[in-house]
OpenMM code with the backbone's topology and positions (N, CA, C; nanometers):
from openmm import Vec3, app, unit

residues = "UNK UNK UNK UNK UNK UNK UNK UNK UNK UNK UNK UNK UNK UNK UNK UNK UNK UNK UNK UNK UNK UNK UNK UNK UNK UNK UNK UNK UNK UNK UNK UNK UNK UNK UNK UNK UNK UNK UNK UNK UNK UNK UNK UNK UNK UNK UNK UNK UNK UNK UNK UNK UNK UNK UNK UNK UNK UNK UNK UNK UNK UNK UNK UNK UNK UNK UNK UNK UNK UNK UNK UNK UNK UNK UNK UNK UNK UNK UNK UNK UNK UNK UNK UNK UNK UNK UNK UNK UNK UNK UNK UNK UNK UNK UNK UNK UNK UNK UNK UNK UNK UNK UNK UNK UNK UNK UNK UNK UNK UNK UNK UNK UNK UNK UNK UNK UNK UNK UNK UNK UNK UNK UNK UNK UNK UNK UNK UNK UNK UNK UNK UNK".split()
positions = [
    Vec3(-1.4098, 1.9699, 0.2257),
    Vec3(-1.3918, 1.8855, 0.3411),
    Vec3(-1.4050, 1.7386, 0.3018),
    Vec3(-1.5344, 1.7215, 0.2515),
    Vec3(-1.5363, 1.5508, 0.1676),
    Vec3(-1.4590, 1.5006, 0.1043),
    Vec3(-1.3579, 1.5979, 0.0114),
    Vec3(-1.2439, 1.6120, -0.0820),
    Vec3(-1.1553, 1.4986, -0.0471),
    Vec3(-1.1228, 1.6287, 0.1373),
    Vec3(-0.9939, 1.5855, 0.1934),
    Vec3(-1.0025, 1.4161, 0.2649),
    Vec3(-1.1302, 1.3858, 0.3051),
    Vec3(-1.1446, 1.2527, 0.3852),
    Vec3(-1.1336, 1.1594, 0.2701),
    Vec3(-1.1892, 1.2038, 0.1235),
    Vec3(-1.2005, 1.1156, 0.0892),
    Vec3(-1.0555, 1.0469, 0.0398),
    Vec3(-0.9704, 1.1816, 0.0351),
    Vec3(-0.8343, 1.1945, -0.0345),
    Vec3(-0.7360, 1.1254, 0.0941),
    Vec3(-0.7970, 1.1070, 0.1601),
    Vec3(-0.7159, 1.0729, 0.3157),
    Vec3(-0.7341, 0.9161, 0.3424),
    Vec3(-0.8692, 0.9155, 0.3364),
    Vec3(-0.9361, 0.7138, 0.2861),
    Vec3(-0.8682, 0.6522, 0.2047),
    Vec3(-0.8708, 0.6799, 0.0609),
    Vec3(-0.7480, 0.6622, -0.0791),
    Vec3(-0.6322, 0.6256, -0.0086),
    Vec3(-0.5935, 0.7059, 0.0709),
    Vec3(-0.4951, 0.7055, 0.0831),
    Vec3(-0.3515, 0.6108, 0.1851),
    Vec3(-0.4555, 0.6236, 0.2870),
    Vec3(-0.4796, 0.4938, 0.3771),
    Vec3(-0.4924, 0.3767, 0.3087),
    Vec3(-0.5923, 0.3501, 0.2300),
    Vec3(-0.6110, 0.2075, 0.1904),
    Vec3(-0.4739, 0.2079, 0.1038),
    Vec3(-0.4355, 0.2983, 0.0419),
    Vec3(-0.3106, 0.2654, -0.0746),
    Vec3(-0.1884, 0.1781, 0.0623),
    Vec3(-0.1717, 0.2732, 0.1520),
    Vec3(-0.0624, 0.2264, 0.2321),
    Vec3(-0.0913, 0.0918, 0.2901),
    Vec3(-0.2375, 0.0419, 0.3398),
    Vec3(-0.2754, -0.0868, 0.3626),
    Vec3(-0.2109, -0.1713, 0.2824),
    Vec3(-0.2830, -0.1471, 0.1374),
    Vec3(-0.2141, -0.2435, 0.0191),
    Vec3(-0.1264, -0.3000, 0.0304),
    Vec3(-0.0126, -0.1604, 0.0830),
    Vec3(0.1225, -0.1279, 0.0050),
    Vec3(0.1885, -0.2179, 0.1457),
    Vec3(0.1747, -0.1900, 0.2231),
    Vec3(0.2457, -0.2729, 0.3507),
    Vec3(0.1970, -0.4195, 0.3043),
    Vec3(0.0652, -0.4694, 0.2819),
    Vec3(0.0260, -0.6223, 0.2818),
    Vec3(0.1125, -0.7282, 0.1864),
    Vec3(0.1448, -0.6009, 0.0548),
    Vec3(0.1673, -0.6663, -0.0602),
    Vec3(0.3376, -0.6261, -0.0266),
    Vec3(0.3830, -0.5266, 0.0496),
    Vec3(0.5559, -0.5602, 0.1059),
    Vec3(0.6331, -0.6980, 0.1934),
    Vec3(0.4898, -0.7312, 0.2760),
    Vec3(0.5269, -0.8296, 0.3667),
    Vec3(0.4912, -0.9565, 0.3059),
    Vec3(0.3710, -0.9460, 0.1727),
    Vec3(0.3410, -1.0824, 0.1115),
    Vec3(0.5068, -1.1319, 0.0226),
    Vec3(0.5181, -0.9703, -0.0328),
    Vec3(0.6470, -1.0211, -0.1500),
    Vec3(0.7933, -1.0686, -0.0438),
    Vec3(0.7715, -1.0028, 0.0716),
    Vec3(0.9477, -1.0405, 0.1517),
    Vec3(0.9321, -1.0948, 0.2377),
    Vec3(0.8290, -1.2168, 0.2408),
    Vec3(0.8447, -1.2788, 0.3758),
    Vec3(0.9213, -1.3793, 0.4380),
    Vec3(1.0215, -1.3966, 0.3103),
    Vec3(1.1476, -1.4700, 0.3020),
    Vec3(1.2638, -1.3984, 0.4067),
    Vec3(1.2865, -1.3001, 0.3657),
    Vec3(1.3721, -1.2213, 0.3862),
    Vec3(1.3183, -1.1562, 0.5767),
    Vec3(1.1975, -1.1016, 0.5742),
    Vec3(1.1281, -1.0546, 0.7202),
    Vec3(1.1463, -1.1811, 0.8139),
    Vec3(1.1277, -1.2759, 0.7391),
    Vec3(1.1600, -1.4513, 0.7976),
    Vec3(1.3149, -1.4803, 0.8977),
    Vec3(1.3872, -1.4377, 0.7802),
    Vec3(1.5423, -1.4311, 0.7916),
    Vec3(1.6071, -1.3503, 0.8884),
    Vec3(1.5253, -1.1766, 0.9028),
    Vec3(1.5895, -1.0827, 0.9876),
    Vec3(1.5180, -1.1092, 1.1219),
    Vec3(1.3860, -1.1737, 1.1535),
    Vec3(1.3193, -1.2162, 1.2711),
    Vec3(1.4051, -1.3118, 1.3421),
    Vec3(1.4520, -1.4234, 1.2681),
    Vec3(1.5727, -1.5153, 1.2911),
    Vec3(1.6679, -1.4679, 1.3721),
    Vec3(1.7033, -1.3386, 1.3192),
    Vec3(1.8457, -1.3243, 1.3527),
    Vec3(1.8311, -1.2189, 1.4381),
    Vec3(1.7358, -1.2012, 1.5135),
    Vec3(1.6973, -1.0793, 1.6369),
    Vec3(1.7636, -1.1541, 1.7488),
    Vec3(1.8192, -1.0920, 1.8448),
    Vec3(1.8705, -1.1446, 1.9560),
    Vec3(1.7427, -1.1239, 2.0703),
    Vec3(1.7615, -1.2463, 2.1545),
    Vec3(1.6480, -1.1927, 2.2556),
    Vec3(1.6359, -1.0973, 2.3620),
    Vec3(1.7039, -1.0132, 2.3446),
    Vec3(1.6845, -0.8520, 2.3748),
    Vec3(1.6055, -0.7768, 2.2801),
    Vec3(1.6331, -0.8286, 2.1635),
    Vec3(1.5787, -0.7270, 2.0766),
    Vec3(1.4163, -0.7143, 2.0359),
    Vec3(1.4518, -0.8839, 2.0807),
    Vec3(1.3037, -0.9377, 2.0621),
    Vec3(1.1761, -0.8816, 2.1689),
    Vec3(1.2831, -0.8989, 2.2825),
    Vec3(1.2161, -0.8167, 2.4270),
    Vec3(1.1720, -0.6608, 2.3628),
    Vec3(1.2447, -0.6092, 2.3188),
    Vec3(1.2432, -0.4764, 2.2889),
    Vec3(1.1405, -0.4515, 2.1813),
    Vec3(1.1641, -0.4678, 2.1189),
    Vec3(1.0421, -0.5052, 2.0006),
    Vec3(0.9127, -0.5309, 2.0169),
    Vec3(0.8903, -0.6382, 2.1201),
    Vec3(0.7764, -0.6939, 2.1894),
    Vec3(0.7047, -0.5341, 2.2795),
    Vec3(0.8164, -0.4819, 2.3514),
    Vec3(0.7769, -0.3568, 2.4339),
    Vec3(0.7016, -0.2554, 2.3447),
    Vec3(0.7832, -0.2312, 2.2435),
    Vec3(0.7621, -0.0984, 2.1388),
    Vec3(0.6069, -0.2031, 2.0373),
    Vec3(0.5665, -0.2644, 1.9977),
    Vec3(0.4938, -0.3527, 1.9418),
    Vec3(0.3516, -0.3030, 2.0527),
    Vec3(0.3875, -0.3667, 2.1897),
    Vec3(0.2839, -0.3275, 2.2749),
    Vec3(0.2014, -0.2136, 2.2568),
    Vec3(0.3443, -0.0862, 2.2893),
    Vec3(0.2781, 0.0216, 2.3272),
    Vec3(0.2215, 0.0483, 2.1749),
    Vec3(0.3109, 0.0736, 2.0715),
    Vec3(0.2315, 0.1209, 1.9321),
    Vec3(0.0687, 0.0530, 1.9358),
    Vec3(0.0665, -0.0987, 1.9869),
    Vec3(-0.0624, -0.1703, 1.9002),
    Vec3(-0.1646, -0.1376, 2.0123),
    Vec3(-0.1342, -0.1353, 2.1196),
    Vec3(-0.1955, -0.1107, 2.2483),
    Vec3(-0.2219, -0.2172, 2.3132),
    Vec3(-0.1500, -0.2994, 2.2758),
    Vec3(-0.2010, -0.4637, 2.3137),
    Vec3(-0.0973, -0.5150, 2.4172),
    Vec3(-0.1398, -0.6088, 2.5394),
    Vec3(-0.0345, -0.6579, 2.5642),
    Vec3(-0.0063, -0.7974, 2.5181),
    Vec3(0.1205, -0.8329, 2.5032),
    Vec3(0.1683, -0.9877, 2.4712),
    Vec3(0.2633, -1.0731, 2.5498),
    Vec3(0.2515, -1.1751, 2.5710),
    Vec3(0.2746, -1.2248, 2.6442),
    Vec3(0.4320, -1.3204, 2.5713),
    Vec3(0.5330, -1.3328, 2.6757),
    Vec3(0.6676, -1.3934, 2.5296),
    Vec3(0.5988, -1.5229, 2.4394),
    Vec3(0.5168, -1.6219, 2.5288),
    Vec3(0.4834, -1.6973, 2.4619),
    Vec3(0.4132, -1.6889, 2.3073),
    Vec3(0.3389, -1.5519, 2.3271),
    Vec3(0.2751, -1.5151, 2.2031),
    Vec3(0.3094, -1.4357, 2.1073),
    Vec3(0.4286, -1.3615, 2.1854),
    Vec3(0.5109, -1.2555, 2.0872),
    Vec3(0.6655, -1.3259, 2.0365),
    Vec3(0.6578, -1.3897, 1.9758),
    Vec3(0.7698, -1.4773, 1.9380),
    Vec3(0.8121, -1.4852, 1.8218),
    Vec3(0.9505, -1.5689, 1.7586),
    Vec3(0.9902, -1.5315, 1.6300),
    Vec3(0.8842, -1.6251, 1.5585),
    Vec3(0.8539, -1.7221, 1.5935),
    Vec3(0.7435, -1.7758, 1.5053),
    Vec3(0.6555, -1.7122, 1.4789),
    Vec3(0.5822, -1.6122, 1.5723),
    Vec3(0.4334, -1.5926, 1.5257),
    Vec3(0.4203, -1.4085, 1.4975),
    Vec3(0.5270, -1.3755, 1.5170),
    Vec3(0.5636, -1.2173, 1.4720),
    Vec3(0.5302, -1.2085, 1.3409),
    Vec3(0.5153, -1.2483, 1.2059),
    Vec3(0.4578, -1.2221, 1.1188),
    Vec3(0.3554, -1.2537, 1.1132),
    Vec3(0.3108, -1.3425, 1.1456),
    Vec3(0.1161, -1.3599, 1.1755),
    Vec3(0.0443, -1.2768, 1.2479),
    Vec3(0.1536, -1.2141, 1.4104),
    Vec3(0.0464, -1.1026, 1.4381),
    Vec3(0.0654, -0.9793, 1.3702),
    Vec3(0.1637, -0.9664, 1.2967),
    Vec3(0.1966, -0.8029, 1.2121),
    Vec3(0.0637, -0.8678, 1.0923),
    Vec3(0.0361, -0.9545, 1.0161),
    Vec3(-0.0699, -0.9404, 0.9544),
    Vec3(-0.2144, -0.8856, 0.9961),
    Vec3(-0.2641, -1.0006, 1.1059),
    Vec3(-0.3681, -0.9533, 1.1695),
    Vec3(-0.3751, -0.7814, 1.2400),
    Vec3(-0.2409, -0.7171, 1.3017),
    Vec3(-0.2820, -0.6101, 1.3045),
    Vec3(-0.3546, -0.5109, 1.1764),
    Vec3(-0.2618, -0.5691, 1.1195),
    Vec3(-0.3021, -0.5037, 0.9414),
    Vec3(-0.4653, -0.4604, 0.9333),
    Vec3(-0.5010, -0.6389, 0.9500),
    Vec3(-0.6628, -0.6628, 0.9178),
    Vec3(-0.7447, -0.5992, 1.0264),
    Vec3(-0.6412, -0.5657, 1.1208),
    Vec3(-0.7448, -0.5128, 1.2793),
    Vec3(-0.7534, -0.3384, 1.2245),
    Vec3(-0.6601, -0.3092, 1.1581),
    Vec3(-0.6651, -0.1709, 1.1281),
    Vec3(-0.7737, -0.1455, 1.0433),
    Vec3(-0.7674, -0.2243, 0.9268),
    Vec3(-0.9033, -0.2272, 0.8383),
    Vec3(-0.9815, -0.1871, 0.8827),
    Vec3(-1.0153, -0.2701, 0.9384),
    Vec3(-1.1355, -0.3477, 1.0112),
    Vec3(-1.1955, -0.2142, 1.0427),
    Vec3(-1.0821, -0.1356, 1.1574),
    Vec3(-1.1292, -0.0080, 1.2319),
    Vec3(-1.1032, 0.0847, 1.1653),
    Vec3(-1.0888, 0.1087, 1.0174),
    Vec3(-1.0904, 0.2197, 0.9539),
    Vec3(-1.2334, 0.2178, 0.8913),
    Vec3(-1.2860, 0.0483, 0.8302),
    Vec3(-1.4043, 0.0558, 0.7452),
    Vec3(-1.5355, 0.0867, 0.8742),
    Vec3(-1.5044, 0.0565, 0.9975),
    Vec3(-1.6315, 0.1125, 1.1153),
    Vec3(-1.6373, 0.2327, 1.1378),
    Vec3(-1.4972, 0.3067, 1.1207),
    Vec3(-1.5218, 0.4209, 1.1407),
    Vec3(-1.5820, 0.5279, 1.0359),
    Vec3(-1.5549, 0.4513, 0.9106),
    Vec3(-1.6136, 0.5107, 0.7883),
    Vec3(-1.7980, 0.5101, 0.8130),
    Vec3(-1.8230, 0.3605, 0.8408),
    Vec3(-1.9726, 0.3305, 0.8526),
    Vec3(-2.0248, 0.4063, 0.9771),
    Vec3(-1.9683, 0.4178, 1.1011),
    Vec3(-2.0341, 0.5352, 1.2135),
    Vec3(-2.0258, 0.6209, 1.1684),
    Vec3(-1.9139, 0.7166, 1.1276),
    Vec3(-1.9122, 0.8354, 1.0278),
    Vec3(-2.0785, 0.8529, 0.9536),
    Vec3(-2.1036, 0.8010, 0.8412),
    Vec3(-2.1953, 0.8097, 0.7748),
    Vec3(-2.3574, 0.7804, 0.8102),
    Vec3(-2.3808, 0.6899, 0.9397),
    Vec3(-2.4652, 0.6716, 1.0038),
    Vec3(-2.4837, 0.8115, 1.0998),
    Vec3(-2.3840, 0.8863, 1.1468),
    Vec3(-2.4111, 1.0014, 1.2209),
    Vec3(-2.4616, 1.1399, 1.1598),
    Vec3(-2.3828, 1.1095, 0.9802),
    Vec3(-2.4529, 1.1765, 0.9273),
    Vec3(-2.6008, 1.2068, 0.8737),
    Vec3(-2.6180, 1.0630, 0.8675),
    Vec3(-2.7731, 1.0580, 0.8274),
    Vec3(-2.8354, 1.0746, 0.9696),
    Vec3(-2.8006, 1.0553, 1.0399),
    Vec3(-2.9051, 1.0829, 1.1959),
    Vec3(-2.9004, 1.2268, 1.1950),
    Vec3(-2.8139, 1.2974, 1.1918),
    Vec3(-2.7889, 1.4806, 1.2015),
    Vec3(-2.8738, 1.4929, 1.0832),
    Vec3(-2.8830, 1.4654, 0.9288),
    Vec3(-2.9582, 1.4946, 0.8233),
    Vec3(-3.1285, 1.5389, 0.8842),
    Vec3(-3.1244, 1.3911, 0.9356),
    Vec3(-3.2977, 1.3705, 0.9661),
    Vec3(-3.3061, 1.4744, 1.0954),
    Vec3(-3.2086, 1.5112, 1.1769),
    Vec3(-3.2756, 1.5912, 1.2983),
    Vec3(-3.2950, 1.7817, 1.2195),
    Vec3(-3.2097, 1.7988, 1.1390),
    Vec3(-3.2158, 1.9013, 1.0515),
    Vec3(-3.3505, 1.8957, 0.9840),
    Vec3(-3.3722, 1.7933, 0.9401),
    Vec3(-3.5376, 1.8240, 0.8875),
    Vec3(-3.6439, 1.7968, 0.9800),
    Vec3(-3.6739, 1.7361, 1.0835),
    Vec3(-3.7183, 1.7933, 1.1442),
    Vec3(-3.7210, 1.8956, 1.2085),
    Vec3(-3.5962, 1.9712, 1.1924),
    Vec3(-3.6260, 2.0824, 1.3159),
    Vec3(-3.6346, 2.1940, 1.1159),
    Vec3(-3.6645, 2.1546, 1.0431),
    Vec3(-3.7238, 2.2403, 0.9490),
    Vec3(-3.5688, 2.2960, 0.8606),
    Vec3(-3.4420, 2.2314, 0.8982),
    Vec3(-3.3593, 2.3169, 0.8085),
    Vec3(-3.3214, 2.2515, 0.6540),
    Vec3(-3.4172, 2.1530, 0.6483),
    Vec3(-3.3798, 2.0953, 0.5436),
    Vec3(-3.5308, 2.0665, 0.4545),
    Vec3(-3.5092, 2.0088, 0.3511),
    Vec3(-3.6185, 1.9533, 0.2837),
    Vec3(-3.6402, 1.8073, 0.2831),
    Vec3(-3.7360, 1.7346, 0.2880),
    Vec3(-3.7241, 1.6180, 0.2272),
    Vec3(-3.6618, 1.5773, 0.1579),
    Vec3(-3.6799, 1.6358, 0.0135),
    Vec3(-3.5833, 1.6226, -0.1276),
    Vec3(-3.4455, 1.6283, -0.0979),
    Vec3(-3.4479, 1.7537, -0.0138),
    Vec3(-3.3054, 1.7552, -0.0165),
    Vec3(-3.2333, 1.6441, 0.0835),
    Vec3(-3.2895, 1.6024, 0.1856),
    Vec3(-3.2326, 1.4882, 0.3057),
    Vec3(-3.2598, 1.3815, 0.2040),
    Vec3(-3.3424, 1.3441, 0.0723),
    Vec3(-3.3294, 1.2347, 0.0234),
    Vec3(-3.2109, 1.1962, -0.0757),
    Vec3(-3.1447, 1.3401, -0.1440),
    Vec3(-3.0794, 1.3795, -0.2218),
    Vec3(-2.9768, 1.3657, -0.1485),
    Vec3(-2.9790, 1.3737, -0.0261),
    Vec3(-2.7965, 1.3658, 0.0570),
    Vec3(-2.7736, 1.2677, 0.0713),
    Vec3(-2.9237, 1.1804, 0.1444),
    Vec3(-2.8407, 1.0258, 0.1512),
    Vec3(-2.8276, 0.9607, 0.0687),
    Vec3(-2.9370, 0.9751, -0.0608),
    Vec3(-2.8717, 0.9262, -0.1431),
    Vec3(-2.7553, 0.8996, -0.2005),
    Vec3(-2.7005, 1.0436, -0.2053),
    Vec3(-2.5490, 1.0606, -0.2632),
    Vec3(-2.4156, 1.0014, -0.1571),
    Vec3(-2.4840, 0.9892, -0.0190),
    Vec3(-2.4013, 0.8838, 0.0702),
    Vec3(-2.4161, 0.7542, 0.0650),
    Vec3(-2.5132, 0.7011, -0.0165),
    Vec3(-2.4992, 0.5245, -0.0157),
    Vec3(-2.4092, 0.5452, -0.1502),
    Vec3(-2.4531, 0.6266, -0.2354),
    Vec3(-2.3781, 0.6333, -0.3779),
    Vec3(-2.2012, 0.6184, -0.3807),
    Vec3(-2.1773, 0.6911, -0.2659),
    Vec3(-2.0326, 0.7033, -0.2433),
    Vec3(-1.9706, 0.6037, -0.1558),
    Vec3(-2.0725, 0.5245, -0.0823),
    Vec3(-2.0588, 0.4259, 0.0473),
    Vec3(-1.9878, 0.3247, -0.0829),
    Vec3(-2.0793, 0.3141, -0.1581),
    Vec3(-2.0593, 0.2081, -0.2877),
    Vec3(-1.9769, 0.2065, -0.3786),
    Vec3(-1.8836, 0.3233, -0.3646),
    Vec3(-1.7700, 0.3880, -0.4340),
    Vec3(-1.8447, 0.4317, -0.5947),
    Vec3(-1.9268, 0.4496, -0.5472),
    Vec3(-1.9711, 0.5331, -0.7010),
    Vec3(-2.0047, 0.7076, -0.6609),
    Vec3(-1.9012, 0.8205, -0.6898),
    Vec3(-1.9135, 0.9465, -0.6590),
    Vec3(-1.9473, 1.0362, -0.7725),
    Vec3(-2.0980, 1.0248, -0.8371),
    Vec3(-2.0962, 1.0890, -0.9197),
    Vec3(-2.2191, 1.1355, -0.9537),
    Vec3(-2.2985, 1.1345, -0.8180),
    Vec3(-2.4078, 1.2402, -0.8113),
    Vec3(-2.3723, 1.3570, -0.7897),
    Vec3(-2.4053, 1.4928, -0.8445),
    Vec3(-2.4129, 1.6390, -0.7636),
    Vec3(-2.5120, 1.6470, -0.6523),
    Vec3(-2.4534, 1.7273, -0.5887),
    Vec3(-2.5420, 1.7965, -0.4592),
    Vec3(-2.6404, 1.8470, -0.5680),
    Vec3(-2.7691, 1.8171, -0.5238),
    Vec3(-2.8805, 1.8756, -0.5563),
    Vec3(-2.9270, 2.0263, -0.4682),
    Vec3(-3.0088, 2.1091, -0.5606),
    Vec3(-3.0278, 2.2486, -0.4999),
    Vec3(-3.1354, 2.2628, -0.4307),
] * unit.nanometer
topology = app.Topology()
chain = topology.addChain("A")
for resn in residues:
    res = topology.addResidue(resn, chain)
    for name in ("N", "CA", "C"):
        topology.addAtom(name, app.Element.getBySymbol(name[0]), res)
């Protein structure tokens, strides 16, 4: 299961990259085809933009000028809410850890041995074993 999230995180961040560093290298060109949107399309765009981001915009703010500035910041808004959801993730785990040892299903050692191995990995270092 840790495998797959973690293989799923990787994986995500690769596509983050990979979009940041598409729109850093062509923003000549994304420049050029924003230009040449008709304002229908722009309307349209603005609609579909909404519903995907969940946001509403207003024409003044959804415009050919500032359409690549807010496609960045969504970028960084996605981050943003992938790295919180990573950190609640791991905070819920350690709260479930500690209610497990108190209610006796765990050990000390062993609830010290788990979180440990969750700051270890928080830190991108994965190379403790589960202890027995």
């Amino acid at each position: 299961m840790r495998g797959l999230a973690d293989t799923t995180t990787r994986k995500t961040n690769r596509i983050m990259v990979s979009l940041q560093k598409q729109i850093d290298e062509h923003e000549v060109e994304l420049k050029e085809m924003i230009d040449a949107l008709t304002d229908d399309q722009m309307e349209s765009l603005r609609t579909t933009i909404e519903y995907l981001w969940g946001r509403s915009y207003s024409k003044n703010v959804f415009n050919k000028s500032t359409l690549l500035t807010l496609m960045r910041e969504e970028m960084n808004f996605r981050q943003k809410d992938i790295q919180l959801a990573k950190r609640a993730g791991k905070t819920e785990v350690i709260s479930e850890l500690k209610l497990m040892l108190q209610k006796g299903n765990v050990t000390q050692e062993q609830l010290e041995s788990l979180i440990q191995r969750i700051e270890y990995e928080k830190n991108g270092i994965n190379v403790l074993p589960l202890s027995s």
